[in-house]
C-alpha positions in Angstrom: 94.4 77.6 109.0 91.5 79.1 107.5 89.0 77.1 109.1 90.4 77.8 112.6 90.2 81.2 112.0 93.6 82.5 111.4 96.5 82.9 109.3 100.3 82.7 109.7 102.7 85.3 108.5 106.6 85.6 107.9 109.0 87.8 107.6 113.1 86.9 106.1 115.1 90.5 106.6 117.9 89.6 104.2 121.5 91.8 103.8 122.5 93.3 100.3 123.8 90.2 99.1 121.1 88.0 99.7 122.5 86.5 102.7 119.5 85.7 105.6 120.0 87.9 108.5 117.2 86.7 110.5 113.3 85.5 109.9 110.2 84.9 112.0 107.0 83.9 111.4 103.5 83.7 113.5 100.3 83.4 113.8 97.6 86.2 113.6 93.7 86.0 113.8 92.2 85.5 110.2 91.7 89.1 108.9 88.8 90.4 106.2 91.2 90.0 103.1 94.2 88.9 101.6 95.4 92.9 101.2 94.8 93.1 104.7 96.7 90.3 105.6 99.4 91.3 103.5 99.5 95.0 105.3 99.7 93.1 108.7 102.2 91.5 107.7 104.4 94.4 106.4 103.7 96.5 109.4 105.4 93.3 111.3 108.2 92.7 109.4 108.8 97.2 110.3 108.3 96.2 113.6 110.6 93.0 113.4 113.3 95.4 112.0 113.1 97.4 115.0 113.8 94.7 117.2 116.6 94.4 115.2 118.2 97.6 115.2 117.7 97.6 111.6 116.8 100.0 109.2 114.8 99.3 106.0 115.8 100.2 103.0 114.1 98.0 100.4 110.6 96.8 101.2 109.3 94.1 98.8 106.1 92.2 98.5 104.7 90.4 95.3 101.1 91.8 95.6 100.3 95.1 93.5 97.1 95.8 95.4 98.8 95.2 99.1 101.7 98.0 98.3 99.9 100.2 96.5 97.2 100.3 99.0 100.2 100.8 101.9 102.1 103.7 99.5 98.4 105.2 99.8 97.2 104.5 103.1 93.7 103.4 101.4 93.2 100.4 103.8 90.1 100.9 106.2 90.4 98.2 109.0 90.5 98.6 112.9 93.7 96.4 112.8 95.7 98.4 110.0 96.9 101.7 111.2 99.4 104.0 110.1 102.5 103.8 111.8 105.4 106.0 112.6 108.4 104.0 114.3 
């Protein structure tokens, strides 16, 4: 998707067993970096619990850099803000 200029993202919102609860995926203009990328898509997957009625209790991602740099709001892009749902 790269070389149309953008990149997909998902999100699985799974119970405390395991079991799938729901999942959605779509697809987002190509941002600056993979750590931004990965921010987008955890500020959807809040939103996508929203929709649900859902509340978060465990977030998980597997890149250091992308939670670290949402634990300490270090990520300067017009597209990444901080949010307060």
């Amino acid at each position: 998707m790269q070389l149309l200029g953008a990149a997909g993202i998902g999100v699985v919102v799974r119970d405390s067993t395991g079991e799938v609860l729901a999942a959605m995926s779509e697809i987002i203009p190509l941002p600056s970096s993979v750590v931004v990328l990965e921010t987008l898509a955890a500020r959807r997957a809040v939103v996508f619990l929203k929709e649900l009625n859902l509340h978060i209790s465990i977030f998980e991602g597997d890149s250091e850099e992308s939670i670290s740099a949402i634990k300490n709001q270090s990520i300067h892009h017009p597209s990444v803000v901080l949010w307060v749902i």
